[in-house]
N, C-alpha and C positions, 0 to 999 in steps of 0.2 A: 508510445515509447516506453520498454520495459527497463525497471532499474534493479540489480539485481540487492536483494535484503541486505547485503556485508556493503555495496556500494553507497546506495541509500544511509548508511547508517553514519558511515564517515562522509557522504553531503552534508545528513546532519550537525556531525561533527566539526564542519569543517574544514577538512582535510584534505575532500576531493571538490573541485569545483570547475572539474570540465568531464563531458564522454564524447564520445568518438560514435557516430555511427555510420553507414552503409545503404544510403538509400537511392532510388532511382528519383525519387523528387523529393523536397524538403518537406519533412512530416510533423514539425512543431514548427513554431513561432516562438519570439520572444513574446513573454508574458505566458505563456502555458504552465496550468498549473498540471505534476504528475501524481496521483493517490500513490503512494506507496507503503507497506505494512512499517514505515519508519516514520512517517509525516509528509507532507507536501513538499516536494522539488520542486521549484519555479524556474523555468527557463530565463536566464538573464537577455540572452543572445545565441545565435546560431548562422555558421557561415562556410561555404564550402572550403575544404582545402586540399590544398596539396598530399597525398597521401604517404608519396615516395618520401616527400620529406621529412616523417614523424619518425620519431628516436627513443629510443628503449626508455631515454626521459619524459615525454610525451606517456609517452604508456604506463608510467608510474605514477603519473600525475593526474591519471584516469583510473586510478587501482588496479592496473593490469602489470603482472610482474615484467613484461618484457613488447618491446614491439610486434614478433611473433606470436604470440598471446593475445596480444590485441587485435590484429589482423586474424588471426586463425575464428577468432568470436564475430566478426564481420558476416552479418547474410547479404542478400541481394546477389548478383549479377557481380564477376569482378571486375568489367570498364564501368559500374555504376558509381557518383562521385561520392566521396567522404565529407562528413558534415562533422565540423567542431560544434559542442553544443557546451553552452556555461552554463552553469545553472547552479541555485544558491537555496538552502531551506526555507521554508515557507511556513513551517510550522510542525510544533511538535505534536506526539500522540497525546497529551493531555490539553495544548492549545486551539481553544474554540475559534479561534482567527491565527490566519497566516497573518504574518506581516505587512503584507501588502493586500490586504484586503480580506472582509470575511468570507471562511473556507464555504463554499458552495457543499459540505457534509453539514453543515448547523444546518440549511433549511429541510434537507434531507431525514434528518433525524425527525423532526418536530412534526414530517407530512404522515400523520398516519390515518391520512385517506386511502386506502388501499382499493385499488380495483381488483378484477380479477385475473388481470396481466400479470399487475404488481407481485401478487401473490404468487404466483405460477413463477415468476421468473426468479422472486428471490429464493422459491423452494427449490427449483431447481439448484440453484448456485449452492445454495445448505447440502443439499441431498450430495450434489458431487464433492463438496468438502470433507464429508462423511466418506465418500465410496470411495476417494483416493487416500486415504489415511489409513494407517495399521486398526485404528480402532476408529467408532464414528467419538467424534467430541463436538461439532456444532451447535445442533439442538441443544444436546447436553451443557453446553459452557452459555448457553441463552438462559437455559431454566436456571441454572447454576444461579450466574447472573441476580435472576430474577428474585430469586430466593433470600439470596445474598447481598445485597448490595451494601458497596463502601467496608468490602470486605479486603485485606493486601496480597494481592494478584500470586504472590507467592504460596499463599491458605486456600486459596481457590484454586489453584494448579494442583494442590496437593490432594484434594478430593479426588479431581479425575486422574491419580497417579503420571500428572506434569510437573516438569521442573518449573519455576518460573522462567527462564529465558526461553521454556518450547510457549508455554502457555500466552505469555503475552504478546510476541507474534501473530499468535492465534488470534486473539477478541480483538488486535489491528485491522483483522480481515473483516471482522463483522462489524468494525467500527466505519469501515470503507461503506460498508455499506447501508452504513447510516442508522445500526440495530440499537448501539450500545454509545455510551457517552463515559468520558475518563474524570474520574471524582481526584479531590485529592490524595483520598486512598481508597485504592478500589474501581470500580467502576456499577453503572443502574445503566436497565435498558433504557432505551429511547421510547418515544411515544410511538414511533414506527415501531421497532422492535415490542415491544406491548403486545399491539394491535395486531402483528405476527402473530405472535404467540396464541392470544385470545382467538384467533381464526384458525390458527392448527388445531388446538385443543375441542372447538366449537366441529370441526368436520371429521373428531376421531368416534 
């Protein structure tokens, strides 16, 4: 289940704590935890409903300016059913545990037993973060990082000519995947992240 960064951000907040989606079978449960570049959504509940029924209030209440708005972002099939889903934060981007349990990223970080899957797969992920972006900043914001740590993410965006609000977005994504850990100011790789790095540098 995809949430999108401005939604995520006000679950975190708050302020939204239901989505709407469009699927031909139910694709989360209650208790699902979502990574998202804002912190962990947890699934409260999730239940089919009525579609025709939902109202331009319903739709603001999932961040959506209007009930055609909400319906118009709908995929799947149009007789396939509508699924209410609740869902409440679980934890922020500096939070080493969600609330309801530690976030499955703390053991992620600390595994930096790398095979050569591992490796392959996370490069790949770095490499397309770099090839769909105006400039590469991945690698770049790891060494950065590296270099840096416990540095405030504002000083470190301003190396690689980022705002703070583009940049830490950014080392969300590489916190997903488990490279980087959030200090109280700043942030240090991970031991994964490390052991990245030591293996890029080792095969240049």
């Amino acid at each position: 289940m995809l949430i999108r960064l401005a939604i995520a951000e006000a679950i975190a907040a708050g302020t939204i704590r239901v989505q709407y989606r469009r699927w031909a079978k139910r694709r989360v449960k209650a208790g699902t935890w979502i990574h998202t570049p804002a912190g962990v959504v947890v699934v409260d509940s999730i239940s089919e409903c009525d579609s025709e029924s939902l109202t331009d209030d319903d739709a603001r209440a999932a961040g959506e300016p209007s009930i055609s708005a909400l319906r118009k972002g709908f995929r799947g099939a149009d007789g396939d059913p509508v699924w209410r889903v609740e869902v409440s934060f679980g934890g922020g981007e500096a939070g080493g545990r969600p609330d309801r349990g530690e976030d499955p990223r703390v053991g992620l970080r600390a595994d930096d037993d790398l095979s050569d899957d591992d490796v392959a797969m996370v490069t790949t992920k770095l490499d397309r973060m770099d090839e769909r972006a105006d400039a590469p900043w991945a690698w770049r914001t790891l060494e950065l990082i590296r270099e840096r740590p416990a540095v405030l993410a504002a000083d470190l965006g301003a190396v690689l000519g980022l705002e703070r609000d583009v940049f830490k977005p950014r080392v969300r994504r590489l916190k997903a995947l488990g490279l980087t850990e959030s200090l109280k100011v700043g942030y240090r790789l991970s031991p994964r992240g490390e052991k990245l790095l030591d293996i890029r540098r080792s095969d240049r």
